[in-house]
N, C-alpha and C positions, 0 to 999 in steps of 0.2 A: 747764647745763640751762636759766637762765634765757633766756638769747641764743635757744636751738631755740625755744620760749615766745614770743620777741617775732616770729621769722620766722614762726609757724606763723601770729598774728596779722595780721602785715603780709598772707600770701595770702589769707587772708581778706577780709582789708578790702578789698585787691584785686579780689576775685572780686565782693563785693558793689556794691561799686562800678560796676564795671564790667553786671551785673545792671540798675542802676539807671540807668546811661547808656545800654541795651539800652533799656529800657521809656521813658526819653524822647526816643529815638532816634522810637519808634516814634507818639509824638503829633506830634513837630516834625514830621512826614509831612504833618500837614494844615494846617500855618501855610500862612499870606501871606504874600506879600514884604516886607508893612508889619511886620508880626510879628516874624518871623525880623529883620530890621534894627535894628527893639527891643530886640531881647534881645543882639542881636548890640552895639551900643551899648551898652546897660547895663552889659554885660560890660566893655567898654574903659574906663567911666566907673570900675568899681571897680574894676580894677586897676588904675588911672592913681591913682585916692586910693590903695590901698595900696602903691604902688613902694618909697615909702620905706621903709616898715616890711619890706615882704617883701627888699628888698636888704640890711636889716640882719639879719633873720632869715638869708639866707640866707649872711653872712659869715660871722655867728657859728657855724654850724652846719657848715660846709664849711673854715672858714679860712685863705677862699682871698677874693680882689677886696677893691676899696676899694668902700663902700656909696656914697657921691654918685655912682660907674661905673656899679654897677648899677641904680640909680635911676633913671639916664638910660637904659640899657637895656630898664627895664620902662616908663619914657616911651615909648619907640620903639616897643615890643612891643605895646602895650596901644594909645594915641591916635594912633600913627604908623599901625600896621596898620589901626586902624577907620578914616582917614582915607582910606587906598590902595585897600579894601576897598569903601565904603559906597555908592558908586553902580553895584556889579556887579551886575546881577541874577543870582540864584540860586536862583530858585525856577520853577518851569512850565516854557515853551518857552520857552528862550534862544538856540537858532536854529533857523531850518529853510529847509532848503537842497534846496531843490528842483530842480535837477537833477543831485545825486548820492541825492535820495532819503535825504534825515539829517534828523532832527529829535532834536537836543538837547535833554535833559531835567533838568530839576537839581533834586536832590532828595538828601536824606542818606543817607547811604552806609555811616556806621560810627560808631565812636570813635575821635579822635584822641588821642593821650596824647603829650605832648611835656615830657621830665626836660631839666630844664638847669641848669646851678650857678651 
């Protein structure tokens, strides 16, 4: 009974969560591009300091990879992405293409949720 107890919490937290990346889904609407590249950076800055710890969390937990592997994985994931990433624009009109009549708009779209071991 306990185990149905811990899944019934897990969808929850789920659900809330996901509630909660709804409602800031819906302020990142009116960022900048200065903005959004902030946070977007801050992001990669903290998980580049936690790699290590989170590759041994996620040894332990899974008992699976060697943690200096993963470490350099969430290197790659966190400062390599924001590196490849940072000078994309994403925000307003990112093109417009006037004789097929397109104008590109970029602006957020949902929740990403990406599990990996």
């Amino acid at each position: 009974m306990e185990q149905y107890d811990k899944d019934l919490q897990s969808i929850q937290e789920a659900r809330r969560l996901a509630e909660q990346a709804y409602r800031a889904q819906q302020e990142f609407f009116h960022f900048s591009q200065e903005q959004v590249d902030r946070i977007c950076e801050a992001m990669a800055d903290a998980a580049y300091r936690e790699s290590a710890r989170l590759a041994k969390m996620a040894v332990e937990e899974t008992s699976y990879g060697i943690p200096e592997h993963k470490t350099l994985k969430n290197h790659l994931g966190s400062k390599g992405t924001w590196e490849y990433i940072k000078n994309i624009k994403t925000v307003g009109v990112l093109r417009h293409d006037e004789a097929h009549k397109i104008i590109e708009i970029g602006a957020p779209m949902g929740v990403v949720v990406a599990l990996s071991p």
